[in-house]
C-alpha positions in Angstrom: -58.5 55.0 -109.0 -59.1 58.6 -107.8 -59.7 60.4 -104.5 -63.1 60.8 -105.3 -63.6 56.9 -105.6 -61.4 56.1 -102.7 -64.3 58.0 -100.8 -65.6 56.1 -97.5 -68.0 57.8 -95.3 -67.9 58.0 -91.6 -70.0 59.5 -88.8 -67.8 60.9 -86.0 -70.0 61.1 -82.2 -70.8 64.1 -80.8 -68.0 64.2 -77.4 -69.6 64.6 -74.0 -70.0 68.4 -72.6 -67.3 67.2 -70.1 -64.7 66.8 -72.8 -65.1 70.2 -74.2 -62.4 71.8 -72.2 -60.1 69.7 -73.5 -59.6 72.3 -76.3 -58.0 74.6 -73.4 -55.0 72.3 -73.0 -51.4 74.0 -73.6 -50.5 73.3 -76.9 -47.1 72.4 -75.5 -48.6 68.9 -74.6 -48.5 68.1 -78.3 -45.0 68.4 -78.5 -44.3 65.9 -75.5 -46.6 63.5 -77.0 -44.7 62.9 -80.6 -41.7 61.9 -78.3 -43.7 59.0 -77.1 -43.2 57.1 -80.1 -39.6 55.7 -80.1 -38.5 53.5 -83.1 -36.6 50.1 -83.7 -36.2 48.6 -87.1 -37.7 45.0 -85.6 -40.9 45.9 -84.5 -41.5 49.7 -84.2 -43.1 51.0 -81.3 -46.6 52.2 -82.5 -47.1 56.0 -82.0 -49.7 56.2 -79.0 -52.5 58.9 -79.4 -53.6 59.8 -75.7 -56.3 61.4 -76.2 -58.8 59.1 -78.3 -62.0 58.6 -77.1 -64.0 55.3 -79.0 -66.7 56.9 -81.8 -65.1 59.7 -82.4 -64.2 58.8 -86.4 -62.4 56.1 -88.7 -59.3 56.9 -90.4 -58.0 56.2 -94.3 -54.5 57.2 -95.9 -54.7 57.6 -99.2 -51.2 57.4 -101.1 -49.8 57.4 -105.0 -46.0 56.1 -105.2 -44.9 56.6 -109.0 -42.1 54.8 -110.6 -40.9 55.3 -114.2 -41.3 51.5 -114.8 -44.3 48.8 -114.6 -44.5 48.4 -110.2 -44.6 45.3 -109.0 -45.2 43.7 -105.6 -44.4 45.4 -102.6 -43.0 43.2 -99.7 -43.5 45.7 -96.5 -41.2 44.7 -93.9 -40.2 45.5 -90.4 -37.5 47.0 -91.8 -39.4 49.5 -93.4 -40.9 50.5 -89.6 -44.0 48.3 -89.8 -45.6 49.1 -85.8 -45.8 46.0 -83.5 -49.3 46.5 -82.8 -51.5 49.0 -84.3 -54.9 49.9 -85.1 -55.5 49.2 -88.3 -58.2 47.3 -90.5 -56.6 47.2 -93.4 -53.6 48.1 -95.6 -54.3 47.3 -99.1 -51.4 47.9 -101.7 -52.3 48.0 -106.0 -49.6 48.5 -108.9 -51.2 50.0 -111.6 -49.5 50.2 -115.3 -50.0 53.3 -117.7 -50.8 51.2 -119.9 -53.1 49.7 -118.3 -54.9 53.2 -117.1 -53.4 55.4 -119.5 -56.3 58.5 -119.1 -55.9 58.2 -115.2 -51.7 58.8 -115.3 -52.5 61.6 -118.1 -54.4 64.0 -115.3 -50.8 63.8 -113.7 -48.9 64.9 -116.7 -50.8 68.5 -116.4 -48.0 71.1 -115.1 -51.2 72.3 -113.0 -50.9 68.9 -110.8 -47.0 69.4 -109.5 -45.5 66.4 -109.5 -42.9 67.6 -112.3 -42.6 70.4 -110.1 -41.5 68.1 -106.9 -39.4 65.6 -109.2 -38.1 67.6 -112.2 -35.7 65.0 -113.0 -37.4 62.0 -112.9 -38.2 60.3 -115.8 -41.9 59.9 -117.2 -43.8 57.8 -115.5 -44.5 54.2 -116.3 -46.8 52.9 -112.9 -47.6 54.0 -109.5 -48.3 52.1 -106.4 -51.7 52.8 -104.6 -51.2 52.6 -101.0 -54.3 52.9 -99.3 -54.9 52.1 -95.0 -57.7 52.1 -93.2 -58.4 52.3 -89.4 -61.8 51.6 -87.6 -62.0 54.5 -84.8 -57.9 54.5 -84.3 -56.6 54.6 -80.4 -53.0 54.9 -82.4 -51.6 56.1 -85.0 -49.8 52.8 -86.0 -52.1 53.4 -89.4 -50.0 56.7 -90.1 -46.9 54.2 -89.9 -48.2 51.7 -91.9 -48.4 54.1 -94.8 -44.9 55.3 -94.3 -43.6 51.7 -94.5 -45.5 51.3 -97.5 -44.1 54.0 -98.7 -40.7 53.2 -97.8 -41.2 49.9 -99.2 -42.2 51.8 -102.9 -39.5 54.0 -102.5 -37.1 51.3 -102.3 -38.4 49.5 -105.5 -38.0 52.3 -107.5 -40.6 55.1 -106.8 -39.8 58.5 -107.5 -42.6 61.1 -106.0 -45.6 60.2 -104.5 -48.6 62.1 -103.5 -50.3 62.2 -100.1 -54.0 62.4 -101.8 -55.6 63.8 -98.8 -53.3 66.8 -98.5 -52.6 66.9 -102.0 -48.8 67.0 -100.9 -46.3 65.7 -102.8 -42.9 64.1 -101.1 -39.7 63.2 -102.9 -37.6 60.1 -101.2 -35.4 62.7 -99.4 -38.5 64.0 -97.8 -39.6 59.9 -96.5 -38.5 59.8 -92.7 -36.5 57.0 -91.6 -38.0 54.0 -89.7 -37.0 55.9 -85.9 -37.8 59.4 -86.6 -41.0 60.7 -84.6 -44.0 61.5 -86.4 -44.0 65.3 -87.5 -47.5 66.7 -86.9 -46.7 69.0 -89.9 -47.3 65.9 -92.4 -51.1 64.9 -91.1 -52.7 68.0 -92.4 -52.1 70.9 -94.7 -53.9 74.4 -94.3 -54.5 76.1 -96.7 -55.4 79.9 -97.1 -57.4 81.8 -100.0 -55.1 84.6 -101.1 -58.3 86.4 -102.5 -61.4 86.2 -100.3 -65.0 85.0 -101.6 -67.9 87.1 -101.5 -70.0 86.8 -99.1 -67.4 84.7 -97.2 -64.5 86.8 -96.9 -61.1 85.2 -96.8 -61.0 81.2 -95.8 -58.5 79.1 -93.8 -58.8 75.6 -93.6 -57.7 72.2 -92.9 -57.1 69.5 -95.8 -56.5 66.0 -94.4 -57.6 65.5 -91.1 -59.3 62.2 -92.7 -55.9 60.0 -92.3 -57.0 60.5 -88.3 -60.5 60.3 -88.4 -61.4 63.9 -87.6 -63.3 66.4 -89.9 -61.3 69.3 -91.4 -61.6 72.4 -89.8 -63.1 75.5 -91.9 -62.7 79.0 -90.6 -64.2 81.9 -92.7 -65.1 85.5 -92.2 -61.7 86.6 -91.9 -59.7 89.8 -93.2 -56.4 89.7 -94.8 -55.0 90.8 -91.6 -56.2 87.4 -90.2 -54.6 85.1 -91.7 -51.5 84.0 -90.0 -53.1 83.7 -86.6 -56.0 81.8 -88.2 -53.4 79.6 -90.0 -51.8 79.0 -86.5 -55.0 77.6 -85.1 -55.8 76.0 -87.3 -52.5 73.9 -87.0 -52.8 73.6 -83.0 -56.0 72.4 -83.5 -55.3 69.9 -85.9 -52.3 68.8 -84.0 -54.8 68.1 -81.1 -57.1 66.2 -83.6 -54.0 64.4 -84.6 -53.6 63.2 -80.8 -57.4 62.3 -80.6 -59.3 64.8 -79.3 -62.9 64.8 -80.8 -64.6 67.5 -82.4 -68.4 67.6 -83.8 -70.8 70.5 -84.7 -71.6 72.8 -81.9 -68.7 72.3 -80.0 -66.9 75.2 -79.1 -63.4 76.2 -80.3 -60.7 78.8 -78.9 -59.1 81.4 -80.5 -55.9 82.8 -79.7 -56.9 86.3 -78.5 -59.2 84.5 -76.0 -62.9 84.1 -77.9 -64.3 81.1 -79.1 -65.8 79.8 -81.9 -68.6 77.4 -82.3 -68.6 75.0 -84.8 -71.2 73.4 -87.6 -71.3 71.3 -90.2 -69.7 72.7 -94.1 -72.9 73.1 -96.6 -70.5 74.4 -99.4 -71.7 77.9 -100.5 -74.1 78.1 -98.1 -71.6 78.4 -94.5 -68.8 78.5 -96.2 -67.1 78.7 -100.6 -67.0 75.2 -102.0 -63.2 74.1 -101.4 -61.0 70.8 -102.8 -61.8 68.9 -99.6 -62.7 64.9 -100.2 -64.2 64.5 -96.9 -66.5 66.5 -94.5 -65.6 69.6 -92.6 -66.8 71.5 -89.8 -66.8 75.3 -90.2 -65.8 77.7 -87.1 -67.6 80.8 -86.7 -65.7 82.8 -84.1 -67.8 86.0 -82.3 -65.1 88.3 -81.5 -65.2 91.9 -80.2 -67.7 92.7 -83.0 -70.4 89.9 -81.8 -70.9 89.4 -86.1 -69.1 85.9 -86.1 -66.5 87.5 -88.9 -63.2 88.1 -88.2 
């Protein structure tokens, strides 16, 4: 199985005008809201997401768990911080063999990849877990937990790495947070930044995994070198707020930290914005600044 066939479409509702000052909410709120989520080995509070509004977009976590042996069965317990109730459609868990998909576990071997780079030591790998959960239009994020038992479970059976396939990050058992810890927003979504910009689009930050909550990544382009911290910092509030269940869809309106906004539409690769390693869709930001262009 790859990313590309673990694809599922979704359609996320435009939000009413009314919600659309939402965006303008103190970023501070986010950090009061992760502390909602309190933790018990028997039956762990589900992480509550106050800000969901029904439509707004269904949610998949897409996870590898490699071992150096052939996997077996997980058993996911709530020892391993399975939420009491949650949101969630469906968790689905396959052990796959290299031998039995020997060409798939290959594409890993290439340095290019990382995962030798994250686990150095670990031996080669014989199997790998696919850890995949799915959540029709979350309210919670009990189906972010979900995966982390999963995980936890895989790690406890003898998994070594695994890669979140939606960010394309990889995270080594020390980097697994126990069953109580509160959910750090850093580990929804990665953004990522072109080091070089693309003619005629200038230098690109963006999003990569907003899909594990059901929103669209976020695509911001136009920018100068300069740019590229505070448009990285945005881009994190704003996924942080995604993260909490605020709704985004094309035409909305954005805010940028020196005060302008930026209207959104939807990613037509090369045409609004360079193609980029994104598995879902995106919505790109055009901010008109001082200049009135829409490039930063």
């Amino acid at each position: 199985m790859t990313c590309a066939e673990c694809r599922c479409g979704r359609s996320a509702a435009p939000p009413p005008a009314s919600k659309r000052w939402l965006w303008v909410v103190p970023v501070v709120v986010v950090g009061l809201a992760w502390l909602l989520g309190g933790c018990a080995p028997d039956g762990t509070v589900v992480w509550e997401r106050p800000h969901a509004v029904p439509n707004a977009g269904d949610a998949d976590v897409l996870v590898f768990a490699f071992t150096g042996g052939a996997p077996g069965p997980l058993d996911v317990t709530a020892a391993h911080g399975l939420p009491a109730a949650a949101s969630v459609d469906g968790l689905s868990i396959t052990p796959v063999a290299r031998a039995d998909r020997p060409s798939w576990f290959a594409g890993f071997d290439d340095p290019a990849v990382g995962l030798r780079r994250a686990a150095p030591e670990a031996p080669e790998v014989g199997g790998a877990w696919i850890i995949q959960v799915k959540a029709h239009d979350p309210m919670d994020l009990g189906h972010l937990q979900v995966a982390w038992a999963a995980l936890r479970a895989a790690v406890d059976a003898g998994a070594f790495v695994a890669l979140d396939a939606h960010t394309t990050r990889w995270v080594t058992p020390g980097e697994v947070p126990t069953p109580d810890a509160p959910l750090d927003p850093e580990s929804v979504a990665a953004v990522v930044c072109t080091p070089d910009p693309v003619a005629p689009f200038g230098h690109t930050c963006h999003t990569r995994g907003l899909r594990k909550v059901g929103r669209p990544d976020l695509i911001v382009t136009g920018l100068a070198g300069t740019d590229l911290g505070a448009a990285a910092a945005a881009l994190r509030a704003h996924a942080r707020l995604l993260t909490l269940g605020f709704p985004v869809a094309a035409g909305d309106d954005l805010p940028w930290p020196d005060g302008t906004t930026g209207e959104t539409s939807e990613w037509s690769p090369g045409i609004n914005a360079p193609p980029l390693e994104l598995d879902a869709g995106a919505l790109v930001v055009r901010y008109t600044g001082p200049g009135g262009d829409g490039a930063r």
